[in-house]
N, C-alpha and C positions, 0 to 999 in steps of 0.2 A: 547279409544274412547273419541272426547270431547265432552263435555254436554253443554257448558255453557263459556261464556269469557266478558271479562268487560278490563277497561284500563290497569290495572295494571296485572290483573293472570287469565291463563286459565286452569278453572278447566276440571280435568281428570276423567273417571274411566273406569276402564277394571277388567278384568277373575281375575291379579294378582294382583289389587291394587287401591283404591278409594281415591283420595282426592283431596288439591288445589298447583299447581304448582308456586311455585315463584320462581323469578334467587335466583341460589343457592340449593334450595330446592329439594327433591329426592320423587320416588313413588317408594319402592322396587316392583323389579318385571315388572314394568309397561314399556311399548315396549312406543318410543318417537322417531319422527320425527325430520328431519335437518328443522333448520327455515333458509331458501332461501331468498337472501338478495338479490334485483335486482334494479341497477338501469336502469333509463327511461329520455331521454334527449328529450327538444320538444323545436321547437321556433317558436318564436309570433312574427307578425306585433307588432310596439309600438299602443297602444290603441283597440289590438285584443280584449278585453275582456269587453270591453264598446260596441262591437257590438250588432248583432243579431245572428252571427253566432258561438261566444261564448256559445249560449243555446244550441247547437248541437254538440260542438264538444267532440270526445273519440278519447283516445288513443289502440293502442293495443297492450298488454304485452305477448313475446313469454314465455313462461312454462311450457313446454310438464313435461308426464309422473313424475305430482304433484298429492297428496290428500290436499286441500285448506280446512281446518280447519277456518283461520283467516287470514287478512291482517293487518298488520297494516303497515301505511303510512304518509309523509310529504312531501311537496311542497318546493323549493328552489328560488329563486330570488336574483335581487341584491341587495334586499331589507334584504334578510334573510330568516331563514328558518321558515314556518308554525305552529302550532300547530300538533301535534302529533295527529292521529286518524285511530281507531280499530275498524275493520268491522266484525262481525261474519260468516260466512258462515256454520252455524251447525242445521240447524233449518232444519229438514226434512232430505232429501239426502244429505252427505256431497258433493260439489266437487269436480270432479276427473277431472284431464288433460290427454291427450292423444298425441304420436307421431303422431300419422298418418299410414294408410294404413295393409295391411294382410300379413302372411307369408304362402303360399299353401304349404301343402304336401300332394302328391299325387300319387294312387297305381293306375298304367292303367292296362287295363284289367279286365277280371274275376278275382273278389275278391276268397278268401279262405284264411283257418282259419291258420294264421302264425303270428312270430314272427318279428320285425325289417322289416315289409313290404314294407317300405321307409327308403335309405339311413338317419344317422344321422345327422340333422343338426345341424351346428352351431352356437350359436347365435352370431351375429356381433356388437350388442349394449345390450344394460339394457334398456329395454321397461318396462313399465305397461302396463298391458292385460286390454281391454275392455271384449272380452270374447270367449270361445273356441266353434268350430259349423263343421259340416260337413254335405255333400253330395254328393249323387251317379251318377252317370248319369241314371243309368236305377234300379229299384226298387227291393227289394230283395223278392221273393214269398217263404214261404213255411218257414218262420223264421225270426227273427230282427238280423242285423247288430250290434254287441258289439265291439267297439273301445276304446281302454286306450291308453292313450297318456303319453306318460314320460318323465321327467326329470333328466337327469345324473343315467337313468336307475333306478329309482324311480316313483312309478306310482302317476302323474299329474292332470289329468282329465281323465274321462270315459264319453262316448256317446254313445247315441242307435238309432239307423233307422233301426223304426219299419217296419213291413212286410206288402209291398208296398204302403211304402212311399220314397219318396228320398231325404228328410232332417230329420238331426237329431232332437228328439225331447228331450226340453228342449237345452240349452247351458249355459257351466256353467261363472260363471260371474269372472271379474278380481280381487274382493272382496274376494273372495274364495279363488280362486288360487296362488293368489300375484302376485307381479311383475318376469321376468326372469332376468337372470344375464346375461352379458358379458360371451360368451363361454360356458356358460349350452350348452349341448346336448339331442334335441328334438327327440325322435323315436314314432315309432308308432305298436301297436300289432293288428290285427285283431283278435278277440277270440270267434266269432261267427259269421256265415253269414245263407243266404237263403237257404234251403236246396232243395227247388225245383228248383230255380233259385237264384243262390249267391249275383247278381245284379254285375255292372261295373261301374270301373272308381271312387274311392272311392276319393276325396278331404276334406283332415282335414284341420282348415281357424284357424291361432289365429290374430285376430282383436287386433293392438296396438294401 
């Protein structure tokens, strides 16, 4: 986790190790991000920047499925390059970047209490999760809905849709969970439903 970052070193601390990172330098123990090196090509009328329209203008940088700890950044010209400058983003929420869009899986029919309820699937890229959620079409009476969700046959996330409601409550977040790999296999157990009525149509959603 980072705490704190200035020009030169961004200091660290986690579960296995506290202190101040500089090139070269080691945190035994401590889990460390690829620093992502992108560049961003833009061009200008001659004299764009003596306008008005220079006070408005942004660029937009593609970055899916990142944790933005910090940027640090410099401007090129014919002139030469910038000064060098380090922007924090740790102050509160870190941010997270996202691919875009859900991956459904889905039990039709009358639910009941089984194993592998949905074919496994596979994953086709390395997303980061926004966060795992489901629902039913029609409400379960008489009992909540218990759903584990797995990972290479490893249990994942768990959700509950209480009794007669038809969304899960709570969903667990992609902080939690991590991100998935290329080719992990997604299944799904049901291990409790409604016993008066089981409810239909169960939809588990992971939001990338």
């Amino acid at each position: 986790m980072a705490n704190a970052a200035d020009v030169d070193t961004l200091y660290l601390a986690g579960a296995s190790g506290t202190g101040a990172y500089t090139s070269g330098g080691t945190i035994a123990g401590s889990r460390f991000f690829e620093v992502k090196e992108v560049v961003v090509t833009s061009t200008f009328e001659p004299g764009f920047f003596g306008t008005a329209a220079a006070g408005s203008w942004q660029q937009s940088v593609d970055l899916p499925n990142a944790r933005i700890v910090a940027v640090e950044a410099y401007l090129t010209n014919a002139f030469g390059d910038s000064p060098t400058r380090l922007q924090a983003y740790i102050t509160g929420t870190i941010t997270r970047t996202l691919l875009g869009g859900q991956i459904d899986l889905e039990v039709e029919g009358t639910l009941a209490i089984q194993s592998d309820a949905v074919p496994a699937f596979s994953m086709p890229y390395a997303p980061a999760v926004w966060y795992l959620f489901a629902t039913v079409q029609e409400a379960p009476t008489g009992g909540a809905i218990r759903i584990t969700v797995k990972r290479n046959g490893t249990t994942w996330g768990r959700l509950t849709i209480l009794d007669g409601q038809t969304s899960a409550s709570g969903a667990p977040g992609g902080r939690a969970l991590g991100p998935l790999s290329r080719d992990d296999r997604v299944t799904v157990d049901i291990t409790a439903v409604g016993t008066t009525n089981p409810a239909r149509r169960l939809v588990g959603s992971i939001r990338v």
